[in-house]
Every structure is written in C-alpha cells, then in structure tokens.
Backbone as JSON Lines, residues from 0, in Angstrom:
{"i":0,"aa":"X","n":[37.33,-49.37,41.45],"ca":[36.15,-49.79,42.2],"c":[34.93,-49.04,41.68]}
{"i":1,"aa":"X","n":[34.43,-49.64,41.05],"ca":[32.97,-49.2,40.73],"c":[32.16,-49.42,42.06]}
{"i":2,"aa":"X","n":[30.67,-48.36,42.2],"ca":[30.18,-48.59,42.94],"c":[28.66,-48.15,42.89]}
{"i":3,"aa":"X","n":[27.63,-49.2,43.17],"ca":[26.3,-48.74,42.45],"c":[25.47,-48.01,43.64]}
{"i":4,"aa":"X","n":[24.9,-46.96,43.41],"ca":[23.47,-46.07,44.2],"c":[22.45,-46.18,44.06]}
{"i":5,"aa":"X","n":[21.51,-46.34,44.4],"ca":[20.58,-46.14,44.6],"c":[19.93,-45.08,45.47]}
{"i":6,"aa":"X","n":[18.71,-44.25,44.92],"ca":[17.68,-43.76,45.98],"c":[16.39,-43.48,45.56]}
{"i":7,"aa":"X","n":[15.24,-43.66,46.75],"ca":[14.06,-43.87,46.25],"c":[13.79,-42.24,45.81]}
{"i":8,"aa":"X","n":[14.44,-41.42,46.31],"ca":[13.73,-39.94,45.19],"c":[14.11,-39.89,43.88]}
{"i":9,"aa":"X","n":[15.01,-40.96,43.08],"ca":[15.15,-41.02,42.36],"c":[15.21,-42.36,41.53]}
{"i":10,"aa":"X","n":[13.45,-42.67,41.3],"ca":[13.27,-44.11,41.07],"c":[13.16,-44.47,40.01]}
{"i":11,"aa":"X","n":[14.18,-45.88,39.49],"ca":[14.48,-46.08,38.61],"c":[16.05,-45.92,37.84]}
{"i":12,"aa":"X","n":[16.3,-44.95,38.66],"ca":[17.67,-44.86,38.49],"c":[18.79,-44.95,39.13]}
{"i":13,"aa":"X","n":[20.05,-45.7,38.92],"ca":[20.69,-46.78,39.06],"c":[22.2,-45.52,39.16]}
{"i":14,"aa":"X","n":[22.84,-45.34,40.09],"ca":[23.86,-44.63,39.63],"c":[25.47,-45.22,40.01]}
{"i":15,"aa":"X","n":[26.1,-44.96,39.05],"ca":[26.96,-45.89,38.78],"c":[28.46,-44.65,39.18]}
{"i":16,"aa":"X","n":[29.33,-45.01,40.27],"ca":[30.43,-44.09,40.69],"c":[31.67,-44.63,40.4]}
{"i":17,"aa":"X","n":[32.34,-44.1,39.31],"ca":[33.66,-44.78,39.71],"c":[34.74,-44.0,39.74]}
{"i":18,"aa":"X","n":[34.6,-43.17,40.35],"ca":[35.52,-42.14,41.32],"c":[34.95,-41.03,42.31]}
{"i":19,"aa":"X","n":[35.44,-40.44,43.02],"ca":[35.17,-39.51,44.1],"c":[35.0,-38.11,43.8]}
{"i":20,"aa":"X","n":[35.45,-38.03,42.68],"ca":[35.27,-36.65,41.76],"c":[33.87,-36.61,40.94]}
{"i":21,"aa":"X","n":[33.81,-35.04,41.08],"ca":[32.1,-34.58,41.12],"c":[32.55,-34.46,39.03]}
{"i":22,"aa":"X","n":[31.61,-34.28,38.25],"ca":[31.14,-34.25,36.94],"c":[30.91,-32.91,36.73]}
{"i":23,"aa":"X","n":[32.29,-32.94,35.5],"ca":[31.82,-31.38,34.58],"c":[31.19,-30.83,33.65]}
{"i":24,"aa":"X","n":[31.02,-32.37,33.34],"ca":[29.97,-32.35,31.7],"c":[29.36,-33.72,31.82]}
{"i":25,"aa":"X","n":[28.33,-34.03,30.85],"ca":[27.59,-35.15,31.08],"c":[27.46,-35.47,29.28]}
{"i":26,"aa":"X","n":[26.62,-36.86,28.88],"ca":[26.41,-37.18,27.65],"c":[25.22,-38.43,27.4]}
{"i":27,"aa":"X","n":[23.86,-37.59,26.83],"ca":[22.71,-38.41,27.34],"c":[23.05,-39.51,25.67]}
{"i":28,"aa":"X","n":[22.76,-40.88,26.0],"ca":[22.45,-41.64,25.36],"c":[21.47,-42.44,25.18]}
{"i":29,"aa":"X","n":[20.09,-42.3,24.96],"ca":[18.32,-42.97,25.29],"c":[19.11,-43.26,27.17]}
{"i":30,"aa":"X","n":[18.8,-43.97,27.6],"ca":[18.98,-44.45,28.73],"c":[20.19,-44.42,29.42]}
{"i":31,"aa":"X","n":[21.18,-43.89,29.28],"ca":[22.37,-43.74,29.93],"c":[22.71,-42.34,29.72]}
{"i":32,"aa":"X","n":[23.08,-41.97,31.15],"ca":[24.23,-40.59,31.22],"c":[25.51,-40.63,31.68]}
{"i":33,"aa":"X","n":[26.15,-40.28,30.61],"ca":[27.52,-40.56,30.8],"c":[28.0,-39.43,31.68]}
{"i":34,"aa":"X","n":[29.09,-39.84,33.06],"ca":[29.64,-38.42,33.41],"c":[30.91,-38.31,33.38]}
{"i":35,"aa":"X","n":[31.25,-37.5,32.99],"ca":[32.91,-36.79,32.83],"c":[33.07,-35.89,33.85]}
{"i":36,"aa":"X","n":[34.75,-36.08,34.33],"ca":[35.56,-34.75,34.81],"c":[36.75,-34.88,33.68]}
{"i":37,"aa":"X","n":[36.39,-33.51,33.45],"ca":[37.38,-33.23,32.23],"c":[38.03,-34.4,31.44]}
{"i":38,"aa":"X","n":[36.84,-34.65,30.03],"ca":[36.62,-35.89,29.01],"c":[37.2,-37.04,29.76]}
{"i":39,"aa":"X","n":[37.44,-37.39,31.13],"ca":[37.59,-39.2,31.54],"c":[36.12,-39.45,32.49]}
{"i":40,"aa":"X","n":[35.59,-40.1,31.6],"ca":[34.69,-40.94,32.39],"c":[34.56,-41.28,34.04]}
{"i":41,"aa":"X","n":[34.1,-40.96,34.97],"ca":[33.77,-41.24,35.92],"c":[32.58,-41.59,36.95]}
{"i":42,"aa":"X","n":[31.35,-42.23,36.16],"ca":[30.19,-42.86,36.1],"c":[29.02,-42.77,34.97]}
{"i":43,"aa":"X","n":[27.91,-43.32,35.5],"ca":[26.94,-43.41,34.49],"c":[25.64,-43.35,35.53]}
{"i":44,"aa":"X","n":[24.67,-42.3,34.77],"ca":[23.59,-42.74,35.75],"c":[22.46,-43.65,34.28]}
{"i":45,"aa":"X","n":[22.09,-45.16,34.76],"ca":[21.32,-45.5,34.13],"c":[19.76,-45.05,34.84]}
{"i":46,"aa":"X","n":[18.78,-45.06,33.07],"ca":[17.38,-44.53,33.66],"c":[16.44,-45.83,33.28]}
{"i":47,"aa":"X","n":[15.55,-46.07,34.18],"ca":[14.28,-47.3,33.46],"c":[14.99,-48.55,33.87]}
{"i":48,"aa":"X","n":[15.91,-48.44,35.06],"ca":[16.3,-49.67,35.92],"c":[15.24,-50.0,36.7]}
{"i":49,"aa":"X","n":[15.3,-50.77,37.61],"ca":[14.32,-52.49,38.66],"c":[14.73,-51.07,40.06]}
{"i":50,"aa":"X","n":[13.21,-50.39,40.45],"ca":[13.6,-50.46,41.58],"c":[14.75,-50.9,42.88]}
{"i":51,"aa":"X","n":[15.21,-50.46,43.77],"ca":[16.24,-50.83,44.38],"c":[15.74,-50.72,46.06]}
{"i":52,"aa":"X","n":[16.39,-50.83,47.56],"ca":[16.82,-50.68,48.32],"c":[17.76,-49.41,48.68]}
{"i":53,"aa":"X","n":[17.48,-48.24,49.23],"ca":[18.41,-47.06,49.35],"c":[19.65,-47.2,49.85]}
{"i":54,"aa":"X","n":[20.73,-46.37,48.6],"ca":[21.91,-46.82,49.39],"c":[22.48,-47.34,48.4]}
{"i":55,"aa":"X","n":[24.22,-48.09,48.97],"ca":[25.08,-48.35,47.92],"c":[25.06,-49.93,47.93]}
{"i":56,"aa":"X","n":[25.13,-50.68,46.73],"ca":[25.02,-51.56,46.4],"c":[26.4,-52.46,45.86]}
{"i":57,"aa":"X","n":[26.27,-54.04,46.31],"ca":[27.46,-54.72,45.35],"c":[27.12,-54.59,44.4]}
{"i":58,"aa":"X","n":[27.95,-55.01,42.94],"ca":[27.34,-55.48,42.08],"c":[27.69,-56.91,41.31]}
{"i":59,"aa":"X","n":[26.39,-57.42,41.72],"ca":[26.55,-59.34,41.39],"c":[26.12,-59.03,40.5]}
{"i":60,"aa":"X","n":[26.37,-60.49,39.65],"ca":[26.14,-61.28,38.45],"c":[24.44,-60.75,38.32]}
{"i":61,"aa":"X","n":[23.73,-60.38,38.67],"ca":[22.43,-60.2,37.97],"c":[22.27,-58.88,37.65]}
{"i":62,"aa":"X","n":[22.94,-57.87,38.38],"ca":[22.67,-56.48,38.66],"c":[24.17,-56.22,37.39]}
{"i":63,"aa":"X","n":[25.07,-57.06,36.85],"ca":[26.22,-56.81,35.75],"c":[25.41,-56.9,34.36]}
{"i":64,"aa":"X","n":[24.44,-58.39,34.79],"ca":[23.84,-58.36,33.53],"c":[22.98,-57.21,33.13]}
{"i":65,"aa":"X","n":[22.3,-56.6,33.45],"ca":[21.3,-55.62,33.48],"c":[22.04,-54.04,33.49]}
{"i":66,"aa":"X","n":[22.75,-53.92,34.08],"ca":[23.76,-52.67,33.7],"c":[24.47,-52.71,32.15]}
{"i":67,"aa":"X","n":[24.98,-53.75,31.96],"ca":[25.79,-53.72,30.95],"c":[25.15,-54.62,29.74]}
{"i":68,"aa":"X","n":[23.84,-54.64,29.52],"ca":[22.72,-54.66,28.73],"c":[21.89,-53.24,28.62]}
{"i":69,"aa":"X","n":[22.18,-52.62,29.39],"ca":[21.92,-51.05,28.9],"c":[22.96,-50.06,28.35]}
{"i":70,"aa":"X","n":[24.17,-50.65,28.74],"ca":[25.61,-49.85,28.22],"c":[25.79,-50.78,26.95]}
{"i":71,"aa":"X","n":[25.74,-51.84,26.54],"ca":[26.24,-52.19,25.14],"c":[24.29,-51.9,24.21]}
{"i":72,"aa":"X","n":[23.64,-51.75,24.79],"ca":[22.49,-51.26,23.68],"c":[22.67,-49.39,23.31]}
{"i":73,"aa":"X","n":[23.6,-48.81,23.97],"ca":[23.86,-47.65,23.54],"c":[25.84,-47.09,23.12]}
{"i":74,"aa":"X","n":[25.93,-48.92,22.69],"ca":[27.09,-48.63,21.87],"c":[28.5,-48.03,22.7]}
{"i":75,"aa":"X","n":[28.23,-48.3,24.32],"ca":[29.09,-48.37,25.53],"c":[30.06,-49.81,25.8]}
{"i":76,"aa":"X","n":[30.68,-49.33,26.05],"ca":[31.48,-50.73,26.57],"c":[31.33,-51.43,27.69]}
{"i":77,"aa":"X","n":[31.0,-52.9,27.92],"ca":[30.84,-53.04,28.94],"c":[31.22,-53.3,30.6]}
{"i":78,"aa":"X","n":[31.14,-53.3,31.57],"ca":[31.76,-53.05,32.96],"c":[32.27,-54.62,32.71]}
{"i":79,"aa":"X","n":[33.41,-54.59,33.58],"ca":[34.06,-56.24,33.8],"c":[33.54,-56.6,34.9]}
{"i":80,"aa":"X","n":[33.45,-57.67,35.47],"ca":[33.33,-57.81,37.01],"c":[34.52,-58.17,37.66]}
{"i":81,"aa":"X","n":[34.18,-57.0,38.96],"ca":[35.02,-57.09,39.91],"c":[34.98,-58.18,41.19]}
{"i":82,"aa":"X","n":[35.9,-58.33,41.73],"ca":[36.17,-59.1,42.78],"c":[35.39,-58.52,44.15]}
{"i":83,"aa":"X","n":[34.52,-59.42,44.24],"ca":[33.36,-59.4,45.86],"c":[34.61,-59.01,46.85]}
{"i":84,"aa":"X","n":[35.04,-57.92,47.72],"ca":[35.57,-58.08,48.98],"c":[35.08,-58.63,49.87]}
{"i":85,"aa":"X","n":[34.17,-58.64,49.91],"ca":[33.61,-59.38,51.3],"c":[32.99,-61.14,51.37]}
{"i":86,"aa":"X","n":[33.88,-61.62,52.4],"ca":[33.98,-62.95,52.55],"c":[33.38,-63.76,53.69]}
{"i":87,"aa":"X","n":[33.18,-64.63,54.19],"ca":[33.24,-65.57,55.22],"c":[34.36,-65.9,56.01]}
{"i":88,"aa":"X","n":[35.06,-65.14,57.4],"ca":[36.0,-65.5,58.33],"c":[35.2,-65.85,59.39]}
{"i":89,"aa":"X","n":[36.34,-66.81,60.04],"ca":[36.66,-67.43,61.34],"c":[36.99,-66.57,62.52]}
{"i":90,"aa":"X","n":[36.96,-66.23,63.64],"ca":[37.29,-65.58,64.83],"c":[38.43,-66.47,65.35]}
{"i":91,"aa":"X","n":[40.03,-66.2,65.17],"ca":[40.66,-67.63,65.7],"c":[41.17,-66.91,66.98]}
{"i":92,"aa":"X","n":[41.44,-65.92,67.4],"ca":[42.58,-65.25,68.64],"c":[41.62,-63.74,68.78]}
{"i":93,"aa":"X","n":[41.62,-62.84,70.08],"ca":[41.82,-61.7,70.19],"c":[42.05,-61.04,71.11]}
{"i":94,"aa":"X","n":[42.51,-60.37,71.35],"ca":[43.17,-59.23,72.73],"c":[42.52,-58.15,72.71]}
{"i":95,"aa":"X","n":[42.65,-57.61,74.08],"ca":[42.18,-56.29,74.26],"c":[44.05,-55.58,73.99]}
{"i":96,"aa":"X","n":[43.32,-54.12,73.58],"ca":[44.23,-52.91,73.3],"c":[43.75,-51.97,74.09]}
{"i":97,"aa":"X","n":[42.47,-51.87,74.56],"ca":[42.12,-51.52,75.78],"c":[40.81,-51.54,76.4]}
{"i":98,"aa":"X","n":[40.7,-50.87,76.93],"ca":[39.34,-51.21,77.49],"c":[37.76,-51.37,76.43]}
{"i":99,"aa":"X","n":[38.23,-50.66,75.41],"ca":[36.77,-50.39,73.84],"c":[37.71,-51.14,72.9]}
{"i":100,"aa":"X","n":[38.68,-51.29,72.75],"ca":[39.38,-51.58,71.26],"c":[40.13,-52.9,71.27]}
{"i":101,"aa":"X","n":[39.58,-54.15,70.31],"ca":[40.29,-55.6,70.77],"c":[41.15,-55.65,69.04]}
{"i":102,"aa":"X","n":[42.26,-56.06,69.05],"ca":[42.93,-56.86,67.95],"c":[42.36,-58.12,67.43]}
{"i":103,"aa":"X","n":[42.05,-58.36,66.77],"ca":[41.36,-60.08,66.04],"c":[42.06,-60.84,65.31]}
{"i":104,"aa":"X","n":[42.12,-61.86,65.04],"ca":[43.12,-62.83,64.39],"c":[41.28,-63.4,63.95]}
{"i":105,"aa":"X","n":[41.76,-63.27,62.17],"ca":[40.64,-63.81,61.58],"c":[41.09,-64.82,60.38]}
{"i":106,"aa":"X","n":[40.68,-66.18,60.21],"ca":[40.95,-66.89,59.23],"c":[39.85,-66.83,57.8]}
{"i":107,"aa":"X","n":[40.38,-66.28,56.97],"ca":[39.7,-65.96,56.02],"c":[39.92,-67.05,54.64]}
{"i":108,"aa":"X","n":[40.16,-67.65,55.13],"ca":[40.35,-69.74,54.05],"c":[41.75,-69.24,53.54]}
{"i":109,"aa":"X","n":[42.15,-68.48,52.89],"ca":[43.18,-68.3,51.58],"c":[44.44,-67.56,52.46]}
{"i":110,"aa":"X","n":[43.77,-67.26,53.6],"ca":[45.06,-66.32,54.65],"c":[44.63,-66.18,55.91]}
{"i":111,"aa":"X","n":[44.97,-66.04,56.74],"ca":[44.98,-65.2,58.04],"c":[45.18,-63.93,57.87]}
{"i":112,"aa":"X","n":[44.37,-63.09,59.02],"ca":[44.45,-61.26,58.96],"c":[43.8,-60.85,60.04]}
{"i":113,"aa":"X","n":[44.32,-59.62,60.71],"ca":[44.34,-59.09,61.79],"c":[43.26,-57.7,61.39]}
{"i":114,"aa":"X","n":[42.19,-57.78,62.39],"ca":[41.57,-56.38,62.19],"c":[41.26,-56.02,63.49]}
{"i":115,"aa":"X","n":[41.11,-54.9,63.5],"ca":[41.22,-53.73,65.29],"c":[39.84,-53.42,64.99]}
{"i":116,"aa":"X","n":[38.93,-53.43,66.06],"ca":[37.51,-53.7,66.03],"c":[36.93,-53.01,67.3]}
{"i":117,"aa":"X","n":[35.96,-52.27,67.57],"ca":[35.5,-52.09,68.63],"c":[33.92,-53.12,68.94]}
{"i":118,"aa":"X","n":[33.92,-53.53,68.02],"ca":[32.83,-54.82,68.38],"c":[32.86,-54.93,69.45]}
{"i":119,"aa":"X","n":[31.4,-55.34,69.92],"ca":[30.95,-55.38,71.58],"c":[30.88,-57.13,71.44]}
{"i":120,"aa":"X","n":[31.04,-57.92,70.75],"ca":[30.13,-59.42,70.46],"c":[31.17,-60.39,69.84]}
{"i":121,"aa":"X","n":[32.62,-60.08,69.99],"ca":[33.27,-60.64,69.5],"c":[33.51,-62.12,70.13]}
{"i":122,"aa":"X","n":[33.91,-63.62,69.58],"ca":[33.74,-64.76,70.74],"c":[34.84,-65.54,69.29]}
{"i":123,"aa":"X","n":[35.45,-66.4,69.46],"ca":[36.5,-67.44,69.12],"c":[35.57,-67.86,68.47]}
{"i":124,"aa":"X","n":[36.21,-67.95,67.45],"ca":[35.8,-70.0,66.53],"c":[34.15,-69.16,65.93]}
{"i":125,"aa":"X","n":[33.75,-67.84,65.68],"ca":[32.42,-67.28,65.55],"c":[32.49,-67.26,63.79]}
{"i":126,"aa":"X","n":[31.67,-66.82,63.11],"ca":[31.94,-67.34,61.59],"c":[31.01,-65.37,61.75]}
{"i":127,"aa":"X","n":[31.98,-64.7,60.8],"ca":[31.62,-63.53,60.76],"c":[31.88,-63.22,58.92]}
{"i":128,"aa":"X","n":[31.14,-62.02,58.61],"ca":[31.68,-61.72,57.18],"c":[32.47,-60.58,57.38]}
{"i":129,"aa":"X","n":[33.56,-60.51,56.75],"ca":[35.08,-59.66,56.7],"c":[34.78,-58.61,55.26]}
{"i":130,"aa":"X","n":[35.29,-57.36,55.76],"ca":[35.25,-56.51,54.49],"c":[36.55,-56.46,54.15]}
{"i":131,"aa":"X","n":[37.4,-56.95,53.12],"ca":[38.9,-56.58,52.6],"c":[38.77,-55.08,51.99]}
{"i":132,"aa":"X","n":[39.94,-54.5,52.02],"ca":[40.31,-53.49,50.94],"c":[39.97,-53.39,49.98]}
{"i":133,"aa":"X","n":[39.06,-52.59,49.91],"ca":[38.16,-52.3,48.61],"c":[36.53,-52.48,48.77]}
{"i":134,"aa":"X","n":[36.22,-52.49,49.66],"ca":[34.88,-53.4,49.8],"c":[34.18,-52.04,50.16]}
{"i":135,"aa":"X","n":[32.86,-51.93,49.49],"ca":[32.34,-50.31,50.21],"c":[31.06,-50.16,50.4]}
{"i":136,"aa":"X","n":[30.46,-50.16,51.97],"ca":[29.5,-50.43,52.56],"c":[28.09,-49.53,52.31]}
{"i":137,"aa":"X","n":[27.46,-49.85,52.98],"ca":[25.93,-49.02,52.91],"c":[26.07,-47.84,52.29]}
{"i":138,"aa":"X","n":[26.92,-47.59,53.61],"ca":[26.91,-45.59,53.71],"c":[27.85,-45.23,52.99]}
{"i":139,"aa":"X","n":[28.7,-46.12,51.79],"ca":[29.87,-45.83,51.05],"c":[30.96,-45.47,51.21]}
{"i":140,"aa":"X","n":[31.51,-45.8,52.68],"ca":[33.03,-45.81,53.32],"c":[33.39,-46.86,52.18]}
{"i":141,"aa":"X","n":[34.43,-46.57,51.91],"ca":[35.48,-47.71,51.19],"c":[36.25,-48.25,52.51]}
{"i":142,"aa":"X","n":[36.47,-49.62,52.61],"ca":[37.33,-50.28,53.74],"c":[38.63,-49.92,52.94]}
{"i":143,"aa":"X","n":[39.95,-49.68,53.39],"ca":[40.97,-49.43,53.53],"c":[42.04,-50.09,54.63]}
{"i":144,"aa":"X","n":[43.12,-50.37,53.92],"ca":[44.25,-51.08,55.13],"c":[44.49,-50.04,56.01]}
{"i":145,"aa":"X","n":[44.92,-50.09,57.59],"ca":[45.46,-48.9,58.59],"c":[45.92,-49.7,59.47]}
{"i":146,"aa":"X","n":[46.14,-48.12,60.08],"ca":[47.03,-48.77,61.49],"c":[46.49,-47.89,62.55]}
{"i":147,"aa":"X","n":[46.05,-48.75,63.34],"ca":[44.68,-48.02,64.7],"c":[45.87,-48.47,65.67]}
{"i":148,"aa":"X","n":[45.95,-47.52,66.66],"ca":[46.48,-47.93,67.85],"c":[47.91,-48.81,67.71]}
{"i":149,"aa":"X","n":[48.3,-48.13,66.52],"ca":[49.65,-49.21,66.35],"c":[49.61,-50.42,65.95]}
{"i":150,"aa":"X","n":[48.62,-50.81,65.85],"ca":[48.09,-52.31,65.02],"c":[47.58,-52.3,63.65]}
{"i":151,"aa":"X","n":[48.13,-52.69,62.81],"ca":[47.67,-52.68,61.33],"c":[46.27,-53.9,61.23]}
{"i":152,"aa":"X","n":[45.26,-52.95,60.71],"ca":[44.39,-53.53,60.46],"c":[43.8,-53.52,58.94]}
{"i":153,"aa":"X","n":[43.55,-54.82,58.42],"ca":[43.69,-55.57,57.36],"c":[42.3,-55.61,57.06]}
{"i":154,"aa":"X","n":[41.49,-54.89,57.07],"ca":[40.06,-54.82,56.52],"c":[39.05,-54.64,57.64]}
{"i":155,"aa":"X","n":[37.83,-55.43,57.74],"ca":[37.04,-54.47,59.15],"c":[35.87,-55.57,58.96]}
{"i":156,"aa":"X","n":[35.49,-55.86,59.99],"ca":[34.14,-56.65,60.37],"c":[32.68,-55.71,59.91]}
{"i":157,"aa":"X","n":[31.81,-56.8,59.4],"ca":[30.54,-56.14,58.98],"c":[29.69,-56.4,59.77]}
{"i":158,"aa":"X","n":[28.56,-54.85,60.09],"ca":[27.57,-55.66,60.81],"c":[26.33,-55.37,60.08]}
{"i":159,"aa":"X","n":[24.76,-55.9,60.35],"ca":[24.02,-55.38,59.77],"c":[23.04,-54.04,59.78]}
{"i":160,"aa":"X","n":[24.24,-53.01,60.1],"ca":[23.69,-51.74,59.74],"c":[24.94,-51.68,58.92]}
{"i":161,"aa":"X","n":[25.91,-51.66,58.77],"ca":[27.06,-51.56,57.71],"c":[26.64,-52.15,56.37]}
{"i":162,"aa":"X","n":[26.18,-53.12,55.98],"ca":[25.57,-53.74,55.2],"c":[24.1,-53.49,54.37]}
{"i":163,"aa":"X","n":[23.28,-53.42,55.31],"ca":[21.94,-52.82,54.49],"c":[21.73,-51.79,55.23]}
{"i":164,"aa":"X","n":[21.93,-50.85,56.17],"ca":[21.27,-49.94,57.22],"c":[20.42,-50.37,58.05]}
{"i":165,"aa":"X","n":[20.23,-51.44,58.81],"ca":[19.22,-51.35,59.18],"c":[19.4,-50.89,60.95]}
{"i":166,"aa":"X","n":[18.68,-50.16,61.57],"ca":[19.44,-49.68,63.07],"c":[19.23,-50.92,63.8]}
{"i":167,"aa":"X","n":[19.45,-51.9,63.92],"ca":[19.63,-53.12,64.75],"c":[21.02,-53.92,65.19]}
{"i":168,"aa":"X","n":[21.48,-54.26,66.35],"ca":[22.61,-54.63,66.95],"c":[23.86,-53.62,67.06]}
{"i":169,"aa":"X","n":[23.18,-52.47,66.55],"ca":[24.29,-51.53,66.56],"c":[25.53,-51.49,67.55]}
{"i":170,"aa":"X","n":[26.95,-51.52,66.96],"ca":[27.87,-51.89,67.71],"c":[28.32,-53.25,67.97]}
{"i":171,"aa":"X","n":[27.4,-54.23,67.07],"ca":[27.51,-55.49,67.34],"c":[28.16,-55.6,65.94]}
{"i":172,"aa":"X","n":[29.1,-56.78,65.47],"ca":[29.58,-57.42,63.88],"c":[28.48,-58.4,63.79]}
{"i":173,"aa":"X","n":[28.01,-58.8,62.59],"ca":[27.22,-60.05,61.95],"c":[27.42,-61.33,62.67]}
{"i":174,"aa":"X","n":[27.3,-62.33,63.04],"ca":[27.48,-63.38,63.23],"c":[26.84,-64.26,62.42]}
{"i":175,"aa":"X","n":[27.35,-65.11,61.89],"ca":[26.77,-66.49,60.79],"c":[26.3,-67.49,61.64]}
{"i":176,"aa":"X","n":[25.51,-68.73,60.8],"ca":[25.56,-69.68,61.18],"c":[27.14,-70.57,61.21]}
{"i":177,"aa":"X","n":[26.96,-71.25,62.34],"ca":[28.35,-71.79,62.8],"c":[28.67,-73.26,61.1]}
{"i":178,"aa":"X","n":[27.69,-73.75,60.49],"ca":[27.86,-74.43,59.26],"c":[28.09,-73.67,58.36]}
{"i":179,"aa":"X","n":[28.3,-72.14,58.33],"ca":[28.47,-71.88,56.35],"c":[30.14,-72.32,56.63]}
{"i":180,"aa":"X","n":[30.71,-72.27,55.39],"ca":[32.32,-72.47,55.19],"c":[33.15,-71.29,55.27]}
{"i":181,"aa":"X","n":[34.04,-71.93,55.7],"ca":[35.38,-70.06,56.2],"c":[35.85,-70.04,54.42]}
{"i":182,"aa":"X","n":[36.13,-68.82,54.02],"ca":[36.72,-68.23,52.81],"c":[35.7,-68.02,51.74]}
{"i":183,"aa":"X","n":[34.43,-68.32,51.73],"ca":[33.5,-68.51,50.43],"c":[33.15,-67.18,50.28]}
{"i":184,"aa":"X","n":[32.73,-66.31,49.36],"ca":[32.43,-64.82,48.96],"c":[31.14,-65.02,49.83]}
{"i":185,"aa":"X","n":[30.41,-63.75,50.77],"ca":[29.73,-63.6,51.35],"c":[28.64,-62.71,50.33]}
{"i":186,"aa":"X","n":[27.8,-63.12,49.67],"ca":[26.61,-63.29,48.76],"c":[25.26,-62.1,49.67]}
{"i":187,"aa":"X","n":[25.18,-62.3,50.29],"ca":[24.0,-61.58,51.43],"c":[23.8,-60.39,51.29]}
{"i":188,"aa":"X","n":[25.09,-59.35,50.58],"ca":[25.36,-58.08,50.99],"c":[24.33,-57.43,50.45]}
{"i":189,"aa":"X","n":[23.42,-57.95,49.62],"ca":[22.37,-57.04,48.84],"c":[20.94,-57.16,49.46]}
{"i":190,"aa":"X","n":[20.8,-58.43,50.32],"ca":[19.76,-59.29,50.41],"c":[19.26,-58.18,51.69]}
{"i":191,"aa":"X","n":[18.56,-57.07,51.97],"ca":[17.77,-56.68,52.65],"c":[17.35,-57.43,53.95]}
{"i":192,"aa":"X","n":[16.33,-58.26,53.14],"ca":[15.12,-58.81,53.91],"c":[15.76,-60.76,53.95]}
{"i":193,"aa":"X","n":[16.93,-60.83,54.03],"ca":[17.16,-62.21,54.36],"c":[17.1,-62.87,56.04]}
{"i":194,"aa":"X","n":[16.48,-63.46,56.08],"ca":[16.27,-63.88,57.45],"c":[16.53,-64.22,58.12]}
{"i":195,"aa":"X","n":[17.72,-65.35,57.43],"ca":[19.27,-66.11,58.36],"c":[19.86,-65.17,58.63]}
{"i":196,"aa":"X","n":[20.15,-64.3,58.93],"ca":[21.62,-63.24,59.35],"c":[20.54,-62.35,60.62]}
C-alpha cells in the first residue's frame, strides 16, 4: 500500500509512504528523494509537485501520471496502480449489539459484508461508501479486518471527516444519492470541495 501526503508547510511536496518505518538514509535525484531503511526503499518525497489539500491522499489516474513522470525522468521505476478500496454499498440488514454499537449487512455489488459501526445515521436500502482492507483515510488509519464485540468486521463506513477532514456530521457515515450504482469504485475521496456528498 502506497500512500500519498501532503502538507501545506511543506508546499509542493508530495510525500510518498510505503511503509511504517522511519528512513535511515536518503538519495537526492533533481526532484526526487529516495528513502531507505537499511538499502530497501520505503518512500519518495517528490519536490515541484501541484499544490495539494492537507493530509493523506488516494492515488488516481492523474496524481499516477504525474508521480511517475517524475520517477521515470530520474531513471526510477515506475509505481503500478493499485486497487481503489473504497466503493459504493447498499445498507441491506442491521442490529443493535448494544445500545452505541449496530452490526450492518452491506451489499457491496461483487459480495455481501458485515461491518460493526457506531454510526448515529444508519437506515436500510441507504447507498453509503465502504472502506475495504487496505483503504487509508485522511488521518492515515489503514482499515483492517477485526473482530469488535465478537463480530468480525469486514472494513468500516466512511464519513466526511474520515475522508477529507472536514469537522461536519461528525459521528455520522456519508450518505449518497439514492441513484449512484451499488459496487462502482467511489471516485470522491480526493474531491474536497465536491458538493453532492
């Protein structure tokens, strides 16, 4: 799982994580710093990138091209693209576990999956975006499979402070329009200032 940073005290530059381990040595190339823990690669900070939004980022098809047009102009190899975790589900079933904590039955087009949620806004048949395993939000939690309360939960509802930060509905998950389609990759995750959500 690669995963891109951003921050405005450091503008322009694009930082690229692909592990949890801190850097023992580094390797400047014009515009790229390579970082190592002991000689294996474990990010890159690019310099003379597009402004950003603070915080951790997907990385789509525009933000691949532009990374890895600065890694093959310094004779780097380039990043593959990875698989979007986060999708478009259905709300089909849910129970309380107790009085704060409900079980969900979510149809996600390609499967059904159960996530343990303390969502205050949860309602049947609601079109929400789902984070699978692997998917890693604002504040750079990686979603992970578990088991809360004895219930295995299969990824985790997004809301929009999980997504861009913003302090609004807090405690609430996203809700869609009731027309987008269940299973389609949920595209939005970068979009700040989008107005439908």
């Amino acid at each position: 799982m690669i995963r891109l940073f951003y921050h405005e005290n450091y503008p322009g530059v694009w930082m690229l994580d692909m592990s949890k381990e801190f850097p023992n040595s580094f390797l400047i190339q014009s515009d790229v710093v390579t970082l190592k823990k002991d000689d294996i690669i474990i990010g890159y900070n690019l310099l003379n990138m597009p402004e950003s939004d603070n915080g951790h980022h997907y990385i789509g098809d525009e933000e691949l091209i532009l990374i890895n047009q600065k890694l093959t102009d310094c004779g780097i190899e380039p990043l593959q693209p990875e698989e979007n975790p986060l999708y478009v589900g259905e709300i089909t079933d849910w129970s309380d576990i107790n009085n704060k904590v409900k079980v969900v039955q979510v149809d996600i087009g390609r499967e059904k999956i159960q996530i343990v949620t303390t969502a205050s806004n949860i309602v049947i048949s609601c079109k929400v975006v789902v984070a699978l395993p692997g998917a890693v939000l604002y504040n750079g939690d990686i979603i992970s499979e578990s088991r809360i309360y004895d219930h295995l939960s299969q990824g985790a509802f997004v809301s929009k402070h999980s997504l861009w930060g913003r302090d609004e509905d807090l405690g609430e998950i996203l809700v869609l329009p009731q027309d987008i389609e269940v299973g389609i990759v949920f595209t939005g995750a970068t979009n700040k200032e989008n107005k439908a959500w």
